[in-house]
N, C-alpha and C positions, 0 to 999 in steps of 0.2 A: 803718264799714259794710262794708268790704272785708273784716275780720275776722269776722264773721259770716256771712259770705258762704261764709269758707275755712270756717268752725265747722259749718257746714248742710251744707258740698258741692257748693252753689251755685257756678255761674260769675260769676266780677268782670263779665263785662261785662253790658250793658242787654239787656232782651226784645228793643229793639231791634237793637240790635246781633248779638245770639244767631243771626236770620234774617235775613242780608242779603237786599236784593232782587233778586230774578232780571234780568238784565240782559237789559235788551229784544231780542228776535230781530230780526232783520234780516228786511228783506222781500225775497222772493224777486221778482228782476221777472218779469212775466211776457211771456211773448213772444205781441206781437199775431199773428196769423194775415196772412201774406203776399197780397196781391192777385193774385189767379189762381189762387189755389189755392184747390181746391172744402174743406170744411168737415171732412169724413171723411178726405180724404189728410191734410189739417194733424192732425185725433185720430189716424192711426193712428204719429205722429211719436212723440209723448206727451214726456217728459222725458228718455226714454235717448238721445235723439241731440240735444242741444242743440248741439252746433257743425254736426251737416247745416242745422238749421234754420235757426241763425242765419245759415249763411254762404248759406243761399238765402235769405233774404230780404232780406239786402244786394244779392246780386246781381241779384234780381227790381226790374227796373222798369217804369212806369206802361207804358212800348213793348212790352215783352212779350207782356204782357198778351192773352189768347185774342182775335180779333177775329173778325167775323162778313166770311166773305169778299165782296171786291165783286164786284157782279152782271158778266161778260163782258159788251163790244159785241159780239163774236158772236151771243152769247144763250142761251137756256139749252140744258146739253148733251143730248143726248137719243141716243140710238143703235138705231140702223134695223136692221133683217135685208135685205140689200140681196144680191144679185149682183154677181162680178166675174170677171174673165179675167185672168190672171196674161200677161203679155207677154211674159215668157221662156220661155212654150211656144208652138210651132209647131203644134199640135192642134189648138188653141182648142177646148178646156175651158174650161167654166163651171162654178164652184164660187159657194158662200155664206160668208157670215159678218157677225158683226155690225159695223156702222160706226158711227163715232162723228162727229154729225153736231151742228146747229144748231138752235132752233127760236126765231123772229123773235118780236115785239111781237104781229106781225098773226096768230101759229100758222103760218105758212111753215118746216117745217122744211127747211133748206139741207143739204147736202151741201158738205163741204171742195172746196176750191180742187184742191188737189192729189188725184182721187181715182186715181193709178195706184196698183198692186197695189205696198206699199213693199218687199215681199221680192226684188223684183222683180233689185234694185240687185247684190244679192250672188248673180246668178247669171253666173261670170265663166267665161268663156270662154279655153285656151288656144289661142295663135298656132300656126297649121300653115301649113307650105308645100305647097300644091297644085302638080301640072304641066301641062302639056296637050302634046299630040301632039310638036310640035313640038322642044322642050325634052326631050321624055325619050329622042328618037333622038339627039339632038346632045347630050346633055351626060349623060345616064344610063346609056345602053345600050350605050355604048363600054368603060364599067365594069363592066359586071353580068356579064361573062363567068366572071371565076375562079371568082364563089362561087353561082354558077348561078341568078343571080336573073334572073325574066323577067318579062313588062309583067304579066300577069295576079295573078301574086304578090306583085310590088309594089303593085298598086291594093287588094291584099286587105288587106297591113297597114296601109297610109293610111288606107281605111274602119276597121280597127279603132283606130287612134291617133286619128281623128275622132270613132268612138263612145264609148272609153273615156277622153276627155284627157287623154291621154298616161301613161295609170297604169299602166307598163311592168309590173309584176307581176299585175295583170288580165288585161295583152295577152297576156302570155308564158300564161295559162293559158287564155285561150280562142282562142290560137292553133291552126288546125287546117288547114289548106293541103295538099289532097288533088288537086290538081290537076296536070299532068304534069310529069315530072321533081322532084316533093317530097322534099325530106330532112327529116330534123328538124334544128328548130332552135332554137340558144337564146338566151337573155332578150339577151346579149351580142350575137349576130347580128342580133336582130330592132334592136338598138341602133346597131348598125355602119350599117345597111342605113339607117335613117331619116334620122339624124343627116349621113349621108355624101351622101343626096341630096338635104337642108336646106339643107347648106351649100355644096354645087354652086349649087343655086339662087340663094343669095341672093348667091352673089359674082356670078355670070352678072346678075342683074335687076341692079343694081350698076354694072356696067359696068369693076370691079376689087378688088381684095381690099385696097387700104387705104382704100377708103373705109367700109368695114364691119369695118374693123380692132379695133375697142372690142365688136365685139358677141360673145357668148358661143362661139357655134357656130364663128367663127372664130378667137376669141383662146384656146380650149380647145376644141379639138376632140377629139370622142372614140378616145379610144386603146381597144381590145378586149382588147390583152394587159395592160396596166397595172389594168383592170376585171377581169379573171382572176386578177389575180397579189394586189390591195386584198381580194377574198372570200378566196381562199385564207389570205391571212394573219389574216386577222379568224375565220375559222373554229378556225387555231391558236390564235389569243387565245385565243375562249374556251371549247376546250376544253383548257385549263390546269387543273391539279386544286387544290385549296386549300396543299398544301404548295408548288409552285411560284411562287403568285401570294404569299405570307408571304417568299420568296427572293426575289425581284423586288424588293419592295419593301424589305428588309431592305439590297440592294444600291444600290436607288433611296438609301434614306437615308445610310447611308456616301458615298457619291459626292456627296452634299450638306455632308455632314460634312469630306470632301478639299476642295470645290470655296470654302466658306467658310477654310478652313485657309489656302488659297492666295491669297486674298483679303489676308485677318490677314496674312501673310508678306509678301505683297510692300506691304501698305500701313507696315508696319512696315521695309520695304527702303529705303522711302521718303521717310521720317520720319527715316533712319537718314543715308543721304544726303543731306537738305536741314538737318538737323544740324552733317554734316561740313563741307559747303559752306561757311555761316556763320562756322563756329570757322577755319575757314582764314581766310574775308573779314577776320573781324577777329586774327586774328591781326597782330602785328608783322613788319616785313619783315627779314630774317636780315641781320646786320651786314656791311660790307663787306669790314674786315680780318680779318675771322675767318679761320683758318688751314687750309687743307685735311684732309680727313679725312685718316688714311691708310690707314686698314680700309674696307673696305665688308662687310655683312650678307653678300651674296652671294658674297662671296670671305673667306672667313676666315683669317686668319694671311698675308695679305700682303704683303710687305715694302715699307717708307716710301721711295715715287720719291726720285731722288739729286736736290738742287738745279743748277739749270740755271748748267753750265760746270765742273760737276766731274767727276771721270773716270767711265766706268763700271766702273771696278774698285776705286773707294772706297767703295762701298754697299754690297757683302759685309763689306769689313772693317769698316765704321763697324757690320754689324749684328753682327759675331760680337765687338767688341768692348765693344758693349753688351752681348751674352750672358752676358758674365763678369764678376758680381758684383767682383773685386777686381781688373781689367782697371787700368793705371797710364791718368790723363786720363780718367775715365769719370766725368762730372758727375751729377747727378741729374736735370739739365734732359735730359740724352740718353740719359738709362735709361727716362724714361716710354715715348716712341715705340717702345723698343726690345723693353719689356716687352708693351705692345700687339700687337709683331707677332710675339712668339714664343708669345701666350697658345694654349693646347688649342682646338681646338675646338668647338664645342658637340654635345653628346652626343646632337641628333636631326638626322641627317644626310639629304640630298635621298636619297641610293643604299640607304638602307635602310627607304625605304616599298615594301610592297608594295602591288605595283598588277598586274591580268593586265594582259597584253601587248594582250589584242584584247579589243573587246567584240563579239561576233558574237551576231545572232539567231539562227542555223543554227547549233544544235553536236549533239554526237553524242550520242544516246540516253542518258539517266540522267544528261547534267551536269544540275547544278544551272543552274535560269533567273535565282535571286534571286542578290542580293550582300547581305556583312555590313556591318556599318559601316567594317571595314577593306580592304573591297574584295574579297574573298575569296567564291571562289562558297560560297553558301548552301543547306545542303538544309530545309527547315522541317519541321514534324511534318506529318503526312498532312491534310488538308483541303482549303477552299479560302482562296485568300490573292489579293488584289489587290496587284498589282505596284507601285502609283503607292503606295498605301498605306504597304505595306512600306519604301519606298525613302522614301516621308517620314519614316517613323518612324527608319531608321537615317541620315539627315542630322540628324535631331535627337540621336541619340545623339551625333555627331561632335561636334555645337553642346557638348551636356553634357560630353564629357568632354576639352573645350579648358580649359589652363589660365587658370583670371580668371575663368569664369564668363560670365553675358550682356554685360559691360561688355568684355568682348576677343570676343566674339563681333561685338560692332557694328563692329570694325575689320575685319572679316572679310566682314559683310555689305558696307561700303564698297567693298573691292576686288572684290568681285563686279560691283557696280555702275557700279563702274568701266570693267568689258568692254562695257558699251553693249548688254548682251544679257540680257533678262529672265530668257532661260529657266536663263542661270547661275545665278540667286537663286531664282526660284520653282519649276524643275525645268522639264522637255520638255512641251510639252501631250501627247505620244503615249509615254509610256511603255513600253519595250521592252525588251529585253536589253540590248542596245548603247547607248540611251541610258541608262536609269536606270545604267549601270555607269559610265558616259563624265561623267554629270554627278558622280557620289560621288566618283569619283576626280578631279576639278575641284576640289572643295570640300576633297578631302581635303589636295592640293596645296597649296590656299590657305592649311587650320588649318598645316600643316606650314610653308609660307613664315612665317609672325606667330609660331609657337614657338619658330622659331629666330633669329630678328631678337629678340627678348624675351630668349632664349638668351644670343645676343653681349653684347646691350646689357650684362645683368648682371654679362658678366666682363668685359666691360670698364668697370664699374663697380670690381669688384674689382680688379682689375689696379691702378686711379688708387688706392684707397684702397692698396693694399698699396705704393708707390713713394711716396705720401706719408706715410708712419710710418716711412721710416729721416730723412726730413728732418726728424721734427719733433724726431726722438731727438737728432742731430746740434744741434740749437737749444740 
């Protein structure tokens, strides 16, 4: 059958088979309509927001649900056109407006409990010192001479400091005092004048000045020139032009940039020293037979003290007898010390750093104010330059061009550390001639002391190897 099937063109399999059947759709659920929601909000949802929908109607519950509010025991609210007087005026005006009142079971419409005027609250009143007769011949009038204040003038700015609460810029402009002997005068004086016979008052009522010691008028009393000298500067604020206030700020930031720098350094001074401390602590304690130096860093080419009870004219010859290689009795054991104390020098000597002699803030016209990194005064290119700046940036050079790099730099910072004086490691908080030059030449001192202690060590490194190769030859 199959072959006839191929013979026709026909497909092998069954009609059946030829149309599988379509495999059943799934049923879409459908989302009920949420409780409280009217009928039109839920269609206007429709199917593009299925997760708003779903997730509100998970969250919608039976409590939500709109309720119908309950009736007040007041009662129902009802609002009157009533009259009222506001009690923070002295006129007594009558104005309207509507109130929001009660109306009972029986139709009694009530009126609130509280019916004052509630704006009433926020009409606040400041404190003034009044005087009377008495008080102003005995504690005002003995003052008022210099700046020509008399009783009349002063009752005029009280009334206006009373009329206007104290809104010195009001007063000062509807200040007019035409009465005899008038100067003009200003917002400052009208300040001087008040405040000065406030504070008379209230230490006199008082009975003494610390007992009103907390209070404003007497723990700040007004200054007139200090209030002169805050407008005046605030005036130069701001009339600073745009390219000034870009400078300001340009300097504001670097100064933040120094002041974290200095931070960094000495926290690192820190770390550097609670390091060394440690490696000391645990260090081992130095042997007791060990045999005395007989160089020291600080003195180089020394000759080896004579042992105690021998002449002192056997130590030249025991050294000059060492001196010479084929010398008759000259051991190898007495050629090391000898060779030790005739080795050269080291090639960076304390007497050939330069350093000026002074550092003075007073010098004559056209020296240079900066130093280099070798201490040497500095003229820079024309601009402007910050001195603390500068002087960081050439104590870093010093740092860079110590031989060893950061890890001989930390010995360096140690002994800084060691002076018990901050400003040895982090520089002077006041930066000046005399100090930025006094501290580089410090540091410079110091890189100089570590390159030549590194110096000796090394030749006397070589010295021991060069006296240990005729003994190995001799083996």
């Amino acid at each position: 059958m199959a072959d006839v099937k191929d013979i026709l063109g026909m497909s092998r399999a069954g009609p059946a088979e030829e149309k599988p059947a379509p495999a059943p759709k799934e049923k879409k659920e459908k989302m009920k309509r949420p409780e409280g929601m009217s009928r039109e909000a839920f269609a206007l949802l429709g199917g593009s927001h299925p997760i708003i929908a779903s997730q509100f109607a998970t969250s919608t519950k039976k409590n939500d649900i709109l309720k119908k509010p309950k009736p007040s025991t007041k009662g129902i609210i009802t609002y009157q056109y009533r009259s009222f007087k506001n009690s923070a005026r002295s006129d007594g005006l009558e104005l309207w407006h509507w109130l929001k009142c009660y109306k009972g079971a029986n139709g009694v419409i009530r009126e609130p409990d509280d019916s004052e005027y509630p704006y009433a609250k926020y009409n606040k009143k400041v404190q003034l010192y009044k005087y009377n007769s008495e008080e102003y011949e005995t504690l005002i009038k003995p003052e008022s001479g210099a700046a020509g204040w008399g009783r009349e003038e002063t009752d005029y700015l009280f009334d206006l400091c009373e009329h206007f609460d104290l809104r010195w810029m009001v007063i000062a402009d509807r200040y007019a005092w035409s009465g005899p002997g008038a100067i003009p005068r200003s917002l400052e004086d009208l300040k001087e004048r008040y405040y000065g016979v406030a504070r008379r008052l209230l230490i006199s009522r008082n009975g003494r000045e610390g007992a009103v010691a907390n209070n404003v008028l007497v723990k700040q009393p007004f200054n007139k020139l200090v209030e002169q000298e805050r407008k005046k500067a605030l005036a130069e604020l701001l009339a600073r032009t745009p390219q000034q206030v870009s400078e300001e700020h340009a300097i504001l930031a670097e100064a933040r940039a120094i002041e974290e720098k200095r931070k960094a350094e000495a926290g690192a001074a820190r770390r550097a020293a609670q390091a060394a401390a440690a490696a000391a602590a645990a260090a081992p304690p130095p042997a007791a037979a060990a045999p005395p130096r007989t160089t020291s860093p600080a003195q180089p080419g020394r000759p080896p003290a004579p042992a105690p009870g021998a002449p002192a004219a056997a130590a030249p010859a025991a050294a000059t007898a060492a001196a010479t290689p084929g010398a008759a009795g000259a051991t190898p054991a007495a050629a090391a010390p000898a060779a030790r104390a005739l080795s050269p020098a080291p090639a960076l000597m304390v007497s050939e750093l330069r350093h000026p002699a002074e550092f003075e803030s007073a010098v004559p016209p056209g020296t240079p104010s900066l130093f280099d990194a070798e201490v040497k005064p500095y003229k820079p290119k024309p601009g402007v330059y910050l001195r603390g700046a500068h002087t960081q940036a050439m104590a870093a050079q010093q740092a860079a061009a110590m031989t060893g790099g950061s890890r001989a730099f930390k010995n360096v910072e140690a002994t800084l550390t060691e002076l018990q004086c901050p400003a040895a490691l982090t520089g002077p908080r006041v930066m000046t001639r005399a100090t930025s030059g006094a501290w580089l030449a410090l540091r410079s001192e110091v890189v100089a002391l570590h390159e030549t202690r590194r110096n000796l060590a090394n030749r006397l490194n070589a010295d021991d190897r060069a006296v240990r190769r005729p003994e190995k030859r001799r083996r």
